[in-house]
N, C-alpha and C positions, 0 to 999 in steps of 0.2 A: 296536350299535344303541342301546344303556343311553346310551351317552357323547353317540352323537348327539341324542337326543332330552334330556336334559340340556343340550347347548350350544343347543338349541332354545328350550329352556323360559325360563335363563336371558336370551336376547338378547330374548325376547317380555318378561318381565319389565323390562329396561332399560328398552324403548322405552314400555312402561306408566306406569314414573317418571317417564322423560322428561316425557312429556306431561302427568302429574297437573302436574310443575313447571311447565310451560309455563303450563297453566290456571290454578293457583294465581297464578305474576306474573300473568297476565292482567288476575284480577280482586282485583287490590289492595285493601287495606281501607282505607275511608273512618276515618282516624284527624285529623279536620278538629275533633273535641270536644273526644277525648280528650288532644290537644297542647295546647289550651287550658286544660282542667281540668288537668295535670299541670303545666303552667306558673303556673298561678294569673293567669292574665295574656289580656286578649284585643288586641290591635294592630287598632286601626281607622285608614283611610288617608279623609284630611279636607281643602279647602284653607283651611279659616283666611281665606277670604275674599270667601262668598258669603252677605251679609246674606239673610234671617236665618238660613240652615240653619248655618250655619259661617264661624264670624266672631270677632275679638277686642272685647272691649265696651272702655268707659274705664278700668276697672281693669287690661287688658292681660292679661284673661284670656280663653280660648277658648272661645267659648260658642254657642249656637244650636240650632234645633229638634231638626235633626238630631243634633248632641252632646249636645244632655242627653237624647235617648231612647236614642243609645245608650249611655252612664252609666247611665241606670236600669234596661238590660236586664245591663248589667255585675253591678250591685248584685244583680238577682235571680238571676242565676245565679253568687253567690257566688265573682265573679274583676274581679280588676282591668282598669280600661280606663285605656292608653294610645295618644294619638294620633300620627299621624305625618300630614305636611302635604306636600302633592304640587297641582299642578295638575290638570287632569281628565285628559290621558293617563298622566301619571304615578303617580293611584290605579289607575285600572285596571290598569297592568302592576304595581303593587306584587301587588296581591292574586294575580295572575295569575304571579308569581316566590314567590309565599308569603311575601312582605316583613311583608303584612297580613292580615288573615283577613277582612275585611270592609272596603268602603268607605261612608262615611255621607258623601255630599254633592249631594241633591235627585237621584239617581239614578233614570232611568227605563230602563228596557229596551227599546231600539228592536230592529227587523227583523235587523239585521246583528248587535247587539251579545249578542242573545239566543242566538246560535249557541256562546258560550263561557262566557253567562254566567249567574247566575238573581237574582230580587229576591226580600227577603222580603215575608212579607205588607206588605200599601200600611198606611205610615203618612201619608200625606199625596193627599190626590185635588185635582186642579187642571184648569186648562186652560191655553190660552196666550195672550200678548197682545205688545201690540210701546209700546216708550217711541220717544216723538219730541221734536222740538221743540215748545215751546208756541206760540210765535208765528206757525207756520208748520203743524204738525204733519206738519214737512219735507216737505212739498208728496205726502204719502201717506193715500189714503182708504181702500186697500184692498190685499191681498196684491199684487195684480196691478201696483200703482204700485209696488214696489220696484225696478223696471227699473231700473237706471243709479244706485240710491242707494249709500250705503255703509254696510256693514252689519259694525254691532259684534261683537264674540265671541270665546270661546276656539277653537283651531282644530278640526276632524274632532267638531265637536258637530252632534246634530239639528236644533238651531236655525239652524247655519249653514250646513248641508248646504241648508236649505229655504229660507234668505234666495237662496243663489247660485242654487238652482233657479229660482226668479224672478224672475234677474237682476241681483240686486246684487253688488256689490263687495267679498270681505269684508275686514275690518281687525280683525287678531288680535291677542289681547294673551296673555300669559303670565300665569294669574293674579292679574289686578290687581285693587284694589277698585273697589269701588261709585262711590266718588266722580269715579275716574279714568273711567270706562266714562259716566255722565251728563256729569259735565265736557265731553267729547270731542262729544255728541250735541249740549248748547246752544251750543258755538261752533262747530260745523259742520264738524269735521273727519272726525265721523261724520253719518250721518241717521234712525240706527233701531239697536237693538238688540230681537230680539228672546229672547223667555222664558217662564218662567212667571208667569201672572198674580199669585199671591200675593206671593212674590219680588218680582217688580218692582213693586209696590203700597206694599211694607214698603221698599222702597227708595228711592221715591220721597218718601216720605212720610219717613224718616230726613235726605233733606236738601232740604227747603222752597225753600233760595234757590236751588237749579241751575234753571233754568227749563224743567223737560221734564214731560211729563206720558207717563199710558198713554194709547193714540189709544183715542178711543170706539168701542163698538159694532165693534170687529176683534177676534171672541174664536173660538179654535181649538182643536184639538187637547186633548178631552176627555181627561186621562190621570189617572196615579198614580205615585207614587215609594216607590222605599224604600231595602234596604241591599242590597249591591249584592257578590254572593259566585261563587265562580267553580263551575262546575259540575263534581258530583261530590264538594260536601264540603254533603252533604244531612244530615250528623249536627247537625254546627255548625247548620245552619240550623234544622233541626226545634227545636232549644233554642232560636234565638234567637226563633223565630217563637211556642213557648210563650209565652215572657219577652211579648211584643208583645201576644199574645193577653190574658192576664192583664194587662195595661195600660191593653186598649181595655175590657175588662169593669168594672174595678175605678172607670175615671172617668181613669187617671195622664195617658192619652196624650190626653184631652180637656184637660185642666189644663195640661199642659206648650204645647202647641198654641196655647191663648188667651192664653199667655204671651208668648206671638211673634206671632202673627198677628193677635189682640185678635177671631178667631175659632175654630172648631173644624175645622181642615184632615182628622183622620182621618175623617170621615166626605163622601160624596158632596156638592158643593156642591148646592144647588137652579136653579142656573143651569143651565139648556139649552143644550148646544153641541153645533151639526149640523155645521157645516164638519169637517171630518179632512181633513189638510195630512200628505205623508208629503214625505221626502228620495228618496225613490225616482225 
């Protein structure tokens, strides 16, 4: 009876470790910091060419709202920032294979993308607007005239998901800069790009002679952006969102802000925007 109840006890004991082991893989530790802090190092994924968040100036260095805030959250949290340059699906799976820890490029979190992924606190609050032709303002007054235009953009972006919802055409670029994306809209191989209003304000405004403008009085989709981390590495973020916090207190992230926009993007603009435009 001793021996049985012995082989009892034992096989109860197995299947107890079993399971602590199971529970324990289960709930893996968020080591999303601490790979950073022992690296000394953070990889942020950027594309190098979307005035003004991430962009190269004439010196042929990489620079924009978004890279020098996150530089200066690098600097506060005592670890080096290096960038790595991807397109907009190609930050996303970087971070999302671990390539990157973070992506910084006017990132906003839509409906669908929020299922895999989180922002940190908004460094930038915006809304949206659409560039046309000047001379024509390619025959569009309104969301609803995009029927049959064609319509600029990188591909599986919100702003193209919601050009095609109303009918346009899209035409994808891999990408490409600023100049290439206007170029394209005043000789009519496109008729609209849409985006964010500051964005395309600061862009339009960097090259004078394209002859496009923002269409008046079509402004949407009230939002916010920030840096863009995959969910479940909540350590990383609570650090970088201090760094952010201590930014917006101190005055840093007002400063860097007018630096590019020759306004202060961290905080809500004063402009009223009732239309919300989803891809849905």
């Amino acid at each position: 009876m001793k021996k049985g109840w012995v082989a009892v006890l034992l096989l109860g004991s197995s299947l107890l470790l079993a399971a602590c082991g199971t529970a324990t893989q289960g709930a893996a530790k968020d080591a999303s910091w601490t790979k950073v802090e022992q690296a000394g190092e953070m990889t942020v994924a950027t594309s190098g060419t979307l005035f003004p968040a991430s962009y190269y100036n004439d010196q042929n260095q990489l620079t924009g709202y978004d890279v020098e805030v996150a530089k200066e959250v690098g600097k506060r949290l005592d670890v080096a920032v290096t960038f790595k340059e991807y397109n907009v699906d190609g930050q996303i799976a970087s971070i999302d294979r671990g390539e990157a820890d973070f992506a910084a490029n006017d990132f906003g979190l839509s409906k669908e993308r929020g299922e895999k992924f989180m922002l940190s606190t908004p460094i930038k609050y915006s809304f949206d607007s659409m560039i046309v032709r000047k001379k024509d303002d390619s025959g569009i007054k309104s969301l609803a005239d995009l029927k049959g235009k064609k319509a600029a953009g990188e591909p599986n972006t919100s702003y193209m998901r919601i050009a095609e919802k109303y009918g346009a055409t899209p035409v994808t670029y891999d990408n490409a800069t600023n100049d290439q994306y206007l170029t394209d809209v005043a000789n009519g191989r496109t008729d609209v790009i849409l985006n964010d209003y500051y964005l395309q304000k600061m862009s339009v405004a960097a090259l004078p002679n394209i002859p496009v403008k923002i269409l008046d009085g079509v402004f949407f989709n009230a939002n916010h952006s920030g840096f863009l981390f995959v969910k479940g590495h909540d350590e990383l973020l609570k650090k970088v969102n201090g760094a952010l916090k201590a930014m917006q207190e101190d005055g840093t992230l007002a400063t860097i802000s007018e630096g590019y926009f020759q306004t202060d993007v961290s905080v809500k603009p004063d402009k009223v925007i009732k239309e919300t435009v989803t891809a849905d």
